[in-house]
VMD Tcl script that builds the backbone (N, CA, C; Angstrom):
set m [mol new atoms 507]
animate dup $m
set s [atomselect $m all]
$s set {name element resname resid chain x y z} {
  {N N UNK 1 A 27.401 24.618 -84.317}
  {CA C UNK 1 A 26.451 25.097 -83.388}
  {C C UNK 1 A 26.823 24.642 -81.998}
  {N N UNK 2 A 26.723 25.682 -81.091}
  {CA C UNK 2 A 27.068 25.200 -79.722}
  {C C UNK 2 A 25.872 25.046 -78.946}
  {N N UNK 3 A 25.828 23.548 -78.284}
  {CA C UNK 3 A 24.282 23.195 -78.009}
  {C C UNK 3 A 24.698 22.993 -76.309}
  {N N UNK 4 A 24.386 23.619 -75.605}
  {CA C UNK 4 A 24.513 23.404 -73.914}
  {C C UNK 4 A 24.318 22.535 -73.466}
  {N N UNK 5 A 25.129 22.120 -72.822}
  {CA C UNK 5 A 25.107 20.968 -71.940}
  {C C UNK 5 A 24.077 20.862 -70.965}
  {N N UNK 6 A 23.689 19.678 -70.821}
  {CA C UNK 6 A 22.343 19.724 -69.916}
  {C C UNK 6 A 23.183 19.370 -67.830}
  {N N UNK 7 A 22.428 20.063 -67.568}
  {CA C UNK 7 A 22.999 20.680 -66.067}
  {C C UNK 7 A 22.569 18.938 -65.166}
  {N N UNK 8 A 23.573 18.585 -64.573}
  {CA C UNK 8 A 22.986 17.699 -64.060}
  {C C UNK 8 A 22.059 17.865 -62.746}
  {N N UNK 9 A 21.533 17.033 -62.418}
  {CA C UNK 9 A 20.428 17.156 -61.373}
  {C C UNK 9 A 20.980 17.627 -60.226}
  {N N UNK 10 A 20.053 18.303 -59.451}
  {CA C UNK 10 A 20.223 18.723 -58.423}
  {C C UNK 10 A 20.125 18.064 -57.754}
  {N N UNK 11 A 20.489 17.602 -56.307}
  {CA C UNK 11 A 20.703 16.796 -55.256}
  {C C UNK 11 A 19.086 17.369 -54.311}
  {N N UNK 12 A 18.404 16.505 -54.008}
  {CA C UNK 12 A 17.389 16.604 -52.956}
  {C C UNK 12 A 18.081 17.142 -51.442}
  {N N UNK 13 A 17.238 17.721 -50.940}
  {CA C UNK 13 A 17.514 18.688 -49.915}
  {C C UNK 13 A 17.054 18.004 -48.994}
  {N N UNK 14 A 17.306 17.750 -47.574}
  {CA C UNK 14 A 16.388 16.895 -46.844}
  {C C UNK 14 A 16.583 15.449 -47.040}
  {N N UNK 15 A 15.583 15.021 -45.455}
  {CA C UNK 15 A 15.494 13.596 -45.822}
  {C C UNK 15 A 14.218 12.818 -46.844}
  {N N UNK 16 A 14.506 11.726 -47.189}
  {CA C UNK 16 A 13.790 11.058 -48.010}
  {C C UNK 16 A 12.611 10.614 -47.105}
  {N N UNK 17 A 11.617 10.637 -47.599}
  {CA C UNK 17 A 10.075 10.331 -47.433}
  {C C UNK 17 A 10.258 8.642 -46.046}
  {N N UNK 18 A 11.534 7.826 -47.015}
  {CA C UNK 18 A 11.231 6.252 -46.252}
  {C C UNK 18 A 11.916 6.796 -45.610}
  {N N UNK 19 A 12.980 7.711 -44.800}
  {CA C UNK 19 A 14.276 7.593 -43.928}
  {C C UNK 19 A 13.227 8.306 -43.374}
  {N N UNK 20 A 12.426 9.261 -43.369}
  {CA C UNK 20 A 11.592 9.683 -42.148}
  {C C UNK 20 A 10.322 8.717 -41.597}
  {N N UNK 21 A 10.062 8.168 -42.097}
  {CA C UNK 21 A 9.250 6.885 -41.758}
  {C C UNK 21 A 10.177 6.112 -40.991}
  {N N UNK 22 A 11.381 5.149 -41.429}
  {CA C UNK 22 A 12.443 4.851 -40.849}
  {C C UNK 22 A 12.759 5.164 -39.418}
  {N N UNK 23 A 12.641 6.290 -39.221}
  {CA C UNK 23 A 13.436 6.801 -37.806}
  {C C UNK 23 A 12.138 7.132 -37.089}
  {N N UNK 24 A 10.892 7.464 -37.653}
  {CA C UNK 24 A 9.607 7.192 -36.617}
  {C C UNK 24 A 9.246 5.658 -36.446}
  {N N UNK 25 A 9.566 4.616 -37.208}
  {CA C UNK 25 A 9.123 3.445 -36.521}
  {C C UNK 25 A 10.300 2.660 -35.937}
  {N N UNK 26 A 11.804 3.301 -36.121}
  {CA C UNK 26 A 12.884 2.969 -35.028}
  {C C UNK 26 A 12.471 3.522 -33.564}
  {N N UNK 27 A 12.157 4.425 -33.786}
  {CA C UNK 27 A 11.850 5.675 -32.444}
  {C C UNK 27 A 10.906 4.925 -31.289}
  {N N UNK 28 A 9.599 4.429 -32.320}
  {CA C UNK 28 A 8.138 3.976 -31.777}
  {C C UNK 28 A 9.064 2.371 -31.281}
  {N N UNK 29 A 9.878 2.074 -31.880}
  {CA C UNK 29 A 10.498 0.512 -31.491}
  {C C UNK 29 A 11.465 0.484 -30.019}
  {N N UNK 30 A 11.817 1.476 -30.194}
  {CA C UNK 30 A 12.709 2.056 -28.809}
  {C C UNK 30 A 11.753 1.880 -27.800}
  {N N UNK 31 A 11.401 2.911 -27.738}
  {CA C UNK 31 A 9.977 3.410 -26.470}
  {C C UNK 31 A 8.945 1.911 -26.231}
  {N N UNK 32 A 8.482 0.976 -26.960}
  {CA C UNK 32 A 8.093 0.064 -26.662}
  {C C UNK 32 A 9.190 -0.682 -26.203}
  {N N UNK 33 A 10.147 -1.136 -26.526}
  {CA C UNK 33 A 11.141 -1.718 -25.535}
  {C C UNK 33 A 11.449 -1.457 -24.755}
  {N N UNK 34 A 11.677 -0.417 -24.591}
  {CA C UNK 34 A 11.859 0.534 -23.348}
  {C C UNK 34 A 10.465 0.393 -21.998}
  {N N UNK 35 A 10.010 0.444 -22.499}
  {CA C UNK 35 A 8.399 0.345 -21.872}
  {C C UNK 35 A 8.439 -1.527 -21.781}
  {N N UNK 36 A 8.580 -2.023 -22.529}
  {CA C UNK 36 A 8.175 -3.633 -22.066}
  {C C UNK 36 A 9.727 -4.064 -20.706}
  {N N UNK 37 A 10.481 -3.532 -21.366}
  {CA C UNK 37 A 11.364 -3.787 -20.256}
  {C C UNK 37 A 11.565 -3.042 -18.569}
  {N N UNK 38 A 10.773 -2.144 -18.357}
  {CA C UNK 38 A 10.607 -1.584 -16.909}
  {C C UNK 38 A 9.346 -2.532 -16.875}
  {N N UNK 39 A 8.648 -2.715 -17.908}
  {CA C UNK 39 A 7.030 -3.527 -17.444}
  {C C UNK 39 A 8.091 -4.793 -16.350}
  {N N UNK 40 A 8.481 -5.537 -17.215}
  {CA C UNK 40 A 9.452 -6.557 -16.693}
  {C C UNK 40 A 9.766 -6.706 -15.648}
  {N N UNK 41 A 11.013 -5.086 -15.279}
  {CA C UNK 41 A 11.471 -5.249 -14.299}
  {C C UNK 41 A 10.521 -4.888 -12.871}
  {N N UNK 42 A 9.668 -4.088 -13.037}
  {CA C UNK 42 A 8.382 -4.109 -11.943}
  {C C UNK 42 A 8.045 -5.520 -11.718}
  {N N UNK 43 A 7.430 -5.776 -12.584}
  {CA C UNK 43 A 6.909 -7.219 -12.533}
  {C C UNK 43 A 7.436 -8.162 -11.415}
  {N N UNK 44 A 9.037 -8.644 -11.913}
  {CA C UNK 44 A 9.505 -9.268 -11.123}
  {C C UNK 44 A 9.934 -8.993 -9.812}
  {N N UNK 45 A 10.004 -7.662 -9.784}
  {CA C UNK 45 A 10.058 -6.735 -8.000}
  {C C UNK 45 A 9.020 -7.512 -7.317}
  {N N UNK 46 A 7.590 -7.233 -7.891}
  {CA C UNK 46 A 5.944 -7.317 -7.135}
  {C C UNK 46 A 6.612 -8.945 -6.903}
  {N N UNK 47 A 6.826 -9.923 -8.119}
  {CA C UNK 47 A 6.475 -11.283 -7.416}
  {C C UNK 47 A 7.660 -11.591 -6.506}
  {N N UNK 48 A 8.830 -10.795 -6.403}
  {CA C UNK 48 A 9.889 -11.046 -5.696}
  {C C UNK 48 A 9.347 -10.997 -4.107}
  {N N UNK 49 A 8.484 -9.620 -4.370}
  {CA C UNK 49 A 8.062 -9.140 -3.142}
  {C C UNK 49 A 7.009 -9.838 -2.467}
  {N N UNK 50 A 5.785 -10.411 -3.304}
  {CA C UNK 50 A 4.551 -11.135 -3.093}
  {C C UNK 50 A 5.809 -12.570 -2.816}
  {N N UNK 51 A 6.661 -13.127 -3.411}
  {CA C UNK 51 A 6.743 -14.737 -2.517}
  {C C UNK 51 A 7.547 -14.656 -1.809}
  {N N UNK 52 A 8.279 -13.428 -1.029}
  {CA C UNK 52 A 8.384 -13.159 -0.088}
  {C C UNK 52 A 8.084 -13.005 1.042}
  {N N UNK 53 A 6.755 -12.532 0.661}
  {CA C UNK 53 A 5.430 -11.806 2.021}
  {C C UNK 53 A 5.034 -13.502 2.054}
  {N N UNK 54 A 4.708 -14.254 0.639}
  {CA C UNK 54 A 3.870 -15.515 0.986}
  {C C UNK 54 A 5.034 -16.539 1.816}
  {N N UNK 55 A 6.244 -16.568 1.728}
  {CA C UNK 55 A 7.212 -17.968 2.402}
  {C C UNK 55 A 7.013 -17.274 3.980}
  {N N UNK 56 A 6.769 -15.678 4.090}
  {CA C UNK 56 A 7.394 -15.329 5.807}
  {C C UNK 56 A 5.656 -15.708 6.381}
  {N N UNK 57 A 4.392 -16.420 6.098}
  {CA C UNK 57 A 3.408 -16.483 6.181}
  {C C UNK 57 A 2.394 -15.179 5.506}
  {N N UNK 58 A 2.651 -15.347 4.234}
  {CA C UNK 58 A 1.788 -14.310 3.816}
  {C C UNK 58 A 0.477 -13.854 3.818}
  {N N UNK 59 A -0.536 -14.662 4.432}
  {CA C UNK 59 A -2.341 -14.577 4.790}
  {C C UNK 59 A -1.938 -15.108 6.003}
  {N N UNK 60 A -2.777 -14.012 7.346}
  {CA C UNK 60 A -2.658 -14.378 7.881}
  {C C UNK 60 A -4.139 -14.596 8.689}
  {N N UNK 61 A -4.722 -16.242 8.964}
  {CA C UNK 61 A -6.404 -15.867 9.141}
  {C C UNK 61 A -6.960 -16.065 11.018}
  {N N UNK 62 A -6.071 -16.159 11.304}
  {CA C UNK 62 A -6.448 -16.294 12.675}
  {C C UNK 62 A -5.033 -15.361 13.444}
  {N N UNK 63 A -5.251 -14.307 14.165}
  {CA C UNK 63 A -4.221 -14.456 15.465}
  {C C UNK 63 A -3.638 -15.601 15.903}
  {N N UNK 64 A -2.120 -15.382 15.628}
  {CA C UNK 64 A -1.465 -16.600 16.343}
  {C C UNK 64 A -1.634 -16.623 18.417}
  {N N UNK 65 A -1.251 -17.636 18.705}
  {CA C UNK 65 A -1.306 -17.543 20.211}
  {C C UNK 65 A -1.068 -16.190 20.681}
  {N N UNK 66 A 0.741 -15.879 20.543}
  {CA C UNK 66 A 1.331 -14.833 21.161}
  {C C UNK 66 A 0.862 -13.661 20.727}
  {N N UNK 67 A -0.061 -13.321 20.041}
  {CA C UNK 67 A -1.292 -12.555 19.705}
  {C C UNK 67 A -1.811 -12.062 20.499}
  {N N UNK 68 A -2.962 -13.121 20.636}
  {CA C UNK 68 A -4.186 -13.798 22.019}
  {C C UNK 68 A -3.485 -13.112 23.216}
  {N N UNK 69 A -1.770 -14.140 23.452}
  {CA C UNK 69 A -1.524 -14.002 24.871}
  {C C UNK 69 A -1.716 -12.253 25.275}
  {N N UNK 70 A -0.596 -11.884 24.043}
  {CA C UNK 70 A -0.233 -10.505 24.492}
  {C C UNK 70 A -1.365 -9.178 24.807}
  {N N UNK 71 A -2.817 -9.808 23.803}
  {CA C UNK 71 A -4.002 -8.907 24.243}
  {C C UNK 71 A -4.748 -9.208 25.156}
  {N N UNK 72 A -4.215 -10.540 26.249}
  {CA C UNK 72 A -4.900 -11.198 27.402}
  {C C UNK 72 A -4.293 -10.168 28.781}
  {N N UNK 73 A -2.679 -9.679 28.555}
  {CA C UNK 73 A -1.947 -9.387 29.031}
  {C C UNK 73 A -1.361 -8.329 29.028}
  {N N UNK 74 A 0.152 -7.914 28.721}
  {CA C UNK 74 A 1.148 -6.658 28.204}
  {C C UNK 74 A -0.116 -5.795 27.557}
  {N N UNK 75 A -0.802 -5.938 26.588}
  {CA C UNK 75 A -1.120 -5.033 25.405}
  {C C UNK 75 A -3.037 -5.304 25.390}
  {N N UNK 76 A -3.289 -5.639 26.714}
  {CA C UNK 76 A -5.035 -5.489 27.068}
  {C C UNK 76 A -5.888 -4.377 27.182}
  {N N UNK 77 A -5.074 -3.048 27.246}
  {CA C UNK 77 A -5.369 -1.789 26.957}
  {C C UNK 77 A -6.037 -1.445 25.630}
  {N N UNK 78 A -5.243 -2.390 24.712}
  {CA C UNK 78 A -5.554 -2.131 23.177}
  {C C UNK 78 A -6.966 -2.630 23.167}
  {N N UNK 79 A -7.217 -3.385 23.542}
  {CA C UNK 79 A -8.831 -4.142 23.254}
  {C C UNK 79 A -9.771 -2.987 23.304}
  {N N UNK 80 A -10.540 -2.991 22.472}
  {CA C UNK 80 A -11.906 -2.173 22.498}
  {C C UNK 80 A -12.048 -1.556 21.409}
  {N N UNK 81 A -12.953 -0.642 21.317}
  {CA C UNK 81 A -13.606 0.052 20.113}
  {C C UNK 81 A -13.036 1.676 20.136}
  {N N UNK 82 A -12.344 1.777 19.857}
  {CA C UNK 82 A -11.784 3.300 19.253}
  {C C UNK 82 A -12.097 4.229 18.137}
  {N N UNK 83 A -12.493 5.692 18.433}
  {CA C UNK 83 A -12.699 6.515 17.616}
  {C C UNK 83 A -12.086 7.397 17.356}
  {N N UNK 84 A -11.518 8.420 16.404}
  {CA C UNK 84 A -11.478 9.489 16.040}
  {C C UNK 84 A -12.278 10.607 15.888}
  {N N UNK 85 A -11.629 12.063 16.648}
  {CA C UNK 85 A -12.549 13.392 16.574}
  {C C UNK 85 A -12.884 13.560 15.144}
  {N N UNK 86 A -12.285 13.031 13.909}
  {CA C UNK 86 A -13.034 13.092 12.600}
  {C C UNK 86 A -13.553 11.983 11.949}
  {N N UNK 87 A -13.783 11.055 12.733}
  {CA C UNK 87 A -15.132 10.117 12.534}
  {C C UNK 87 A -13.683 8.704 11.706}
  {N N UNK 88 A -12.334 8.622 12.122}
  {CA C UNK 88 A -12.070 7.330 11.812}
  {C C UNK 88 A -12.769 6.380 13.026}
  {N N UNK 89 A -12.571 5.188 12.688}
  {CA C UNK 89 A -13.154 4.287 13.630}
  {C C UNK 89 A -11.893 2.703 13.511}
  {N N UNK 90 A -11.822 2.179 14.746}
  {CA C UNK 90 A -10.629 1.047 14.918}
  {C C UNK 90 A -11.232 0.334 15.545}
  {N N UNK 91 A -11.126 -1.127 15.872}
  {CA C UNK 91 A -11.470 -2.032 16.480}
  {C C UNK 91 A -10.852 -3.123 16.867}
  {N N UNK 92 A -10.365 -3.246 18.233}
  {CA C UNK 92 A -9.297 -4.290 18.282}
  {C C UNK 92 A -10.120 -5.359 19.248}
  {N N UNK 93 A -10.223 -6.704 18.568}
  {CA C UNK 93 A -10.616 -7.937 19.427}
  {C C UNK 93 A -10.053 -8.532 20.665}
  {N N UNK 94 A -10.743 -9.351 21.404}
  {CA C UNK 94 A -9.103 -9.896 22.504}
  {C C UNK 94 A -8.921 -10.951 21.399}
  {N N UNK 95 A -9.975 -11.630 20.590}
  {CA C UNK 95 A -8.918 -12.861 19.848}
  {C C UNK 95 A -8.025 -12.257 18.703}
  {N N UNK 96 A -7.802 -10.670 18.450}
  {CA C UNK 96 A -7.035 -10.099 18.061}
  {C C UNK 96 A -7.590 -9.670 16.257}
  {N N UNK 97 A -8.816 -9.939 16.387}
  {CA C UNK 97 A -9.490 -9.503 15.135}
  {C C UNK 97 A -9.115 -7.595 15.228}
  {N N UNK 98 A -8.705 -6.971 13.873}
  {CA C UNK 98 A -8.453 -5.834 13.723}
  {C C UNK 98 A -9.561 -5.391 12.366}
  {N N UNK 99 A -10.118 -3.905 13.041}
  {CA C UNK 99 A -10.736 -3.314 12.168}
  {C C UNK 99 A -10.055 -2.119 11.985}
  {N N UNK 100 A -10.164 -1.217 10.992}
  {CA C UNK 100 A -9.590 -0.041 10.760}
  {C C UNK 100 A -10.590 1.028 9.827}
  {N N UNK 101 A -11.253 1.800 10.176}
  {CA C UNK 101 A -11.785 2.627 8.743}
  {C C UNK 101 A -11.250 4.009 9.002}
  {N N UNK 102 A -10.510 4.281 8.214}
  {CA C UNK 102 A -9.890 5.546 8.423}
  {C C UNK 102 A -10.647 6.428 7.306}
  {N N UNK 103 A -11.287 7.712 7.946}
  {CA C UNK 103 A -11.517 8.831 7.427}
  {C C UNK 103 A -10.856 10.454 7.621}
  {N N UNK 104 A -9.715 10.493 7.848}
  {CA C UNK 104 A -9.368 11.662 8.277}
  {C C UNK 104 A -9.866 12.894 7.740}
  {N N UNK 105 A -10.340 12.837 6.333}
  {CA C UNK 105 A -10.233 14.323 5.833}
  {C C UNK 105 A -11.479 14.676 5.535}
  {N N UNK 106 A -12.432 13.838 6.141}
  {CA C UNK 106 A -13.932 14.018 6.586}
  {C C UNK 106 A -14.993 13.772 4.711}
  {N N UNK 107 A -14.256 13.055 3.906}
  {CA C UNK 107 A -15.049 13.005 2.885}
  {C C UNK 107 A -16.093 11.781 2.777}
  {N N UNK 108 A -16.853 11.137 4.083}
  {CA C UNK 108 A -17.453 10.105 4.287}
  {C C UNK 108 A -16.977 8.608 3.268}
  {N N UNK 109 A -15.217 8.532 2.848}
  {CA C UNK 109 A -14.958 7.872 1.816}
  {C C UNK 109 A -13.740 6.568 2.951}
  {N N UNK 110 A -14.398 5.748 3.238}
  {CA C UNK 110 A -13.395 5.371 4.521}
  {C C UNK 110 A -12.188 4.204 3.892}
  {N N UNK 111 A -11.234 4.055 4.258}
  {CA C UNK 111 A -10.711 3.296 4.040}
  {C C UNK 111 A -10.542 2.353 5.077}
  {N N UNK 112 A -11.102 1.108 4.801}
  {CA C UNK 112 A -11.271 0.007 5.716}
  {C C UNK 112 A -9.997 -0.800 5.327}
  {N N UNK 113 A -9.346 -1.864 6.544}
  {CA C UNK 113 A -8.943 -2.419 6.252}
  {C C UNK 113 A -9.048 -3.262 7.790}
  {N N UNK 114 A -9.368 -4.394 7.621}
  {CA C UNK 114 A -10.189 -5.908 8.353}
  {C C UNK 114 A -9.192 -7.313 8.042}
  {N N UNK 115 A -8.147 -7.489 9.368}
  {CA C UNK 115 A -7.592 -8.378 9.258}
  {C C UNK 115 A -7.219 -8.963 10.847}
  {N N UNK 116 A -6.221 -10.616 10.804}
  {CA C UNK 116 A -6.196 -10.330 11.928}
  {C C UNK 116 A -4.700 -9.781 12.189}
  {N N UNK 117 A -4.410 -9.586 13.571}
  {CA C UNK 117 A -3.385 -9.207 14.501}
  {C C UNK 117 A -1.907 -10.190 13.880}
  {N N UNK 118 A -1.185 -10.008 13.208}
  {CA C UNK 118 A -0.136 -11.185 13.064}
  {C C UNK 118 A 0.859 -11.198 13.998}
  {N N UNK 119 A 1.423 -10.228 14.585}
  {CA C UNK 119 A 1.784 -10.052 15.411}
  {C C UNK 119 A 2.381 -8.536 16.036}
  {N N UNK 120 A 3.073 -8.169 17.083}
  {CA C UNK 120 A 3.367 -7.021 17.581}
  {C C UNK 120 A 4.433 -7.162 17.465}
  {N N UNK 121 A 5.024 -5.855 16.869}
  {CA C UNK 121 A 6.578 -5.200 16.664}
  {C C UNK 121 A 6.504 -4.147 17.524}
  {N N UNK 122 A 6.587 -4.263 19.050}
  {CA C UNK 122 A 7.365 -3.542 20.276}
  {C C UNK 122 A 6.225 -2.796 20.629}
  {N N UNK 123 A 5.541 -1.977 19.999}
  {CA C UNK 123 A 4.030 -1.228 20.227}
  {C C UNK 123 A 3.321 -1.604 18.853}
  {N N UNK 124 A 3.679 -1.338 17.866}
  {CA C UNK 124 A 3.124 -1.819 16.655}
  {C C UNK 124 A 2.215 -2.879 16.294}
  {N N UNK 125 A 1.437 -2.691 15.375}
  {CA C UNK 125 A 0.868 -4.089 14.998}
  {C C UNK 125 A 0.972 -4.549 13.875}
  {N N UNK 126 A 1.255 -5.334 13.062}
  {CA C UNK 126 A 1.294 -6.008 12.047}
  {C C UNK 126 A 0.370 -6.845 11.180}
  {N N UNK 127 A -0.126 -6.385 10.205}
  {CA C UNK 127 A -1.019 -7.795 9.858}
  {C C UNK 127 A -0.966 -8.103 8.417}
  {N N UNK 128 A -0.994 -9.308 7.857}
  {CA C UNK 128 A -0.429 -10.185 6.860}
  {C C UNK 128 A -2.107 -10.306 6.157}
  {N N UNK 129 A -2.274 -9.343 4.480}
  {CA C UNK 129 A -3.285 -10.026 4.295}
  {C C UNK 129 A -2.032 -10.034 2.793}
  {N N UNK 130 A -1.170 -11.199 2.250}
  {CA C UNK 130 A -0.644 -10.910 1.279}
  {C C UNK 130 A 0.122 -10.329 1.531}
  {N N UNK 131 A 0.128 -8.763 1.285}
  {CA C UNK 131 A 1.342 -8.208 2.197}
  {C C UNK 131 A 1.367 -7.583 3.280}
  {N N UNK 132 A 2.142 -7.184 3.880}
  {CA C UNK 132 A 2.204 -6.990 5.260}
  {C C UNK 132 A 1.912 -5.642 5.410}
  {N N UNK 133 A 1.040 -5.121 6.437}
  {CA C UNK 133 A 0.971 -3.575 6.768}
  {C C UNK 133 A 1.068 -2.999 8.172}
  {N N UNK 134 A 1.821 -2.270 8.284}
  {CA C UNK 134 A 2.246 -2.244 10.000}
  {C C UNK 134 A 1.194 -0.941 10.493}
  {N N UNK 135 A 0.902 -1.033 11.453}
  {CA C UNK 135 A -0.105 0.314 12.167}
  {C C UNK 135 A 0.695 0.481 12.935}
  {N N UNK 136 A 1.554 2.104 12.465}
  {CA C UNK 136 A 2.783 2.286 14.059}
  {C C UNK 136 A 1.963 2.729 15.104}
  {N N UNK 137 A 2.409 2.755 16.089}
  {CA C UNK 137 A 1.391 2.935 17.487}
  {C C UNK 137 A 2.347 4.121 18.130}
  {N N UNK 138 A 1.746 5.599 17.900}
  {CA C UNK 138 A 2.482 6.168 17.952}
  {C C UNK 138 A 2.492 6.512 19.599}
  {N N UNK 139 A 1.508 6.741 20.311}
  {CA C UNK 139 A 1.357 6.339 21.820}
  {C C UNK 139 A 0.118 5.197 22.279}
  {N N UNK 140 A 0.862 4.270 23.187}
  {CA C UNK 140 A -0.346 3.106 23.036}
  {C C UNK 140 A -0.800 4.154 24.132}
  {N N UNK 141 A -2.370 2.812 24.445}
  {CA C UNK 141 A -3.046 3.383 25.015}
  {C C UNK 141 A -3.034 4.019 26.545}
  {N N UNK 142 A -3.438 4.781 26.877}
  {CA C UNK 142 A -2.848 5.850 28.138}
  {C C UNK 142 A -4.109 6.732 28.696}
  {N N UNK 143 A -4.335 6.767 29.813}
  {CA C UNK 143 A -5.330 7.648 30.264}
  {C C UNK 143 A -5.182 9.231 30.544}
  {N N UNK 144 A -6.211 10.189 30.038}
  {CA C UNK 144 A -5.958 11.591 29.839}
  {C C UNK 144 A -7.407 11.870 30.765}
  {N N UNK 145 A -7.552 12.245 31.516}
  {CA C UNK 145 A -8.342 12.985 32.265}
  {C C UNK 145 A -10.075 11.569 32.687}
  {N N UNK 146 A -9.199 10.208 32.541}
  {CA C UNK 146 A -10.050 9.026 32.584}
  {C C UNK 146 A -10.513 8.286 31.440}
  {N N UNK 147 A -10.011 9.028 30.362}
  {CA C UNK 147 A -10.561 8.902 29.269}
  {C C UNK 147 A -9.204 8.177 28.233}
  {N N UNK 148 A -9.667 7.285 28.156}
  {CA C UNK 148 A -8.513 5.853 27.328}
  {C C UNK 148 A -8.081 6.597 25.927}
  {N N UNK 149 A -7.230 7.204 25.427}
  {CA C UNK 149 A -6.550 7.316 24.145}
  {C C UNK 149 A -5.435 6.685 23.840}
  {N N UNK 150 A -5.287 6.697 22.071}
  {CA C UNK 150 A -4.165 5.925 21.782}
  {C C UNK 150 A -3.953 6.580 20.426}
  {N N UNK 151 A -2.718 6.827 20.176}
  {CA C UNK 151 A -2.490 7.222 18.702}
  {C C UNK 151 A -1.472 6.624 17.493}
  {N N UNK 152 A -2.384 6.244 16.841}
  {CA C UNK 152 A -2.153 4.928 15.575}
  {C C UNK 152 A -1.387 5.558 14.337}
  {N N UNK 153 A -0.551 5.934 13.995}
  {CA C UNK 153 A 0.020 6.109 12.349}
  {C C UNK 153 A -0.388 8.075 12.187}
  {N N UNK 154 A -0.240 8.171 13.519}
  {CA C UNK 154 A -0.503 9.891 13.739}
  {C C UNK 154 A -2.297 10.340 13.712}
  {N N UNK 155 A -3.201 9.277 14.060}
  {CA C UNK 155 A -4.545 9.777 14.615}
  {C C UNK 155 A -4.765 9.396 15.502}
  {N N UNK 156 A -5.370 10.485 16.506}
  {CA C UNK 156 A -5.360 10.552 18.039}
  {C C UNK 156 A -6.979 9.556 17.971}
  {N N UNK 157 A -6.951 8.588 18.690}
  {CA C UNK 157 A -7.968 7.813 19.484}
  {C C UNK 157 A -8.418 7.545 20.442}
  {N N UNK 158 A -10.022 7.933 20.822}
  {CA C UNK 158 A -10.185 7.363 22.167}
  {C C UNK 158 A -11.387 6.486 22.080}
  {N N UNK 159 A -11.063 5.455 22.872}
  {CA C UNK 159 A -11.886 4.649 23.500}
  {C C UNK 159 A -13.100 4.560 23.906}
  {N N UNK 160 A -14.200 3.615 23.196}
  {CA C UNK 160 A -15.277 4.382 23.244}
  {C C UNK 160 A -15.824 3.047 24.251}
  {N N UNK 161 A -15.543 1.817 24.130}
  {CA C UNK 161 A -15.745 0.856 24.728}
  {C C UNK 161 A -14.558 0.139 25.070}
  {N N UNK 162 A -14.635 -1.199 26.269}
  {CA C UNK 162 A -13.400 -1.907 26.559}
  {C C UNK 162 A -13.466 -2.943 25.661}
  {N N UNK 163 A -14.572 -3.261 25.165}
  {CA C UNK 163 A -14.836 -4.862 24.091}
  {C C UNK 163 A -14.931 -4.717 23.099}
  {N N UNK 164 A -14.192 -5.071 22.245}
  {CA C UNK 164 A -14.300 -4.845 20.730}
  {C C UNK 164 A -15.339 -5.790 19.660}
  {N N UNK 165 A -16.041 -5.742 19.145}
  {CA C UNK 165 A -17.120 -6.442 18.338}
  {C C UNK 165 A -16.152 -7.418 17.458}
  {N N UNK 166 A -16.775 -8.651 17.581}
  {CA C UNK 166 A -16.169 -8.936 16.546}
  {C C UNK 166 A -16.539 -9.660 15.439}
  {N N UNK 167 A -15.902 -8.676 14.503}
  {CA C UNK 167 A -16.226 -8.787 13.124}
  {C C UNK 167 A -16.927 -9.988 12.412}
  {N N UNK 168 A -17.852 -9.560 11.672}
  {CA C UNK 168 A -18.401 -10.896 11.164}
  {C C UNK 168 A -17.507 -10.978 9.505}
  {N N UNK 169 A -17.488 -12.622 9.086}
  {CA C UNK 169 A -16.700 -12.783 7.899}
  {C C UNK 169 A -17.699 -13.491 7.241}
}
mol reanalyze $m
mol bondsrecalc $m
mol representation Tube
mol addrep $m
């Protein structure tokens, strides 16, 4: 009697159930490394950058002299209370206290920022709360038909007073 041979098995098609598990939790292992290591390298940028800002005097809580001098003097124009035709508002002290609320795009949402004067870069002003933020001065202040304007980081300002309030802390 001729009895047939039994056929051997067929080979599975595809991957196996663990090799696809396998290569989704290699995958998920990537991308978290990947991800912890830019976390990293940010990281050490910010504190590179923060004890940077802190060794060049990083808070800065009073106007230094040449501050004072320069708004006694050269840059006494700047003193006073300044507005914008869309309701920003600036405030420069003679002891060099700086206010800023900028609203340009009229959504009553201001962005303040209240520090002092650290010092002047040529028209510019500078001030150190942590890190440093410069207000370019794109024309200091200048008279237009008697009327005191000045334009800060591209918003036109005028002068609404010569004395600037100063800020309570």
């Amino acid at each position: 009697m001729n009895q047939p041979y039994a056929q051997p098995p067929m080979p599975k098609k595809g991957m196996s159930t663990w090799m696809i598990v396998l290569i989704i939790v290699g995958t998920l292992f990537l991308l978290v490394l990947g991800t912890c290591a830019a976390g990293v390298i940010w990281a050490e940028r910010k504190a590179s950058d923060f004890a940077k800002d802190m060794a060049d005097g990083g808070i800065v809580l009073v106007s230094p002299p040449a501050v004072t001098t320069e708004l006694a003097g050269a840059k006494k124009e700047y003193v006073g209370s300044w507005e914008s035709a869309k309701g920003s508002t600036m405030s420069i002290a003679a002891n060099g206290n700086f206010i800023r609320e900028l609203d340009e795009d009229g959504d009553r949402h201001k962005e303040r920022t209240e520090a002092p004067i650290a010092a002047f870069v040529g028209d510019d002003m500078q001030v150190k709360l942590i890190v440093t933020l410069v207000f370019h001065v794109n024309a200091p202040p200048h008279q237009v038909s008697g009327v005191w304007h000045m334009k800060v980081d591209g918003v036109d300002y005028e002068r609404k007073s010569a004395a600037a309030p100063t800020p309570s802390r």
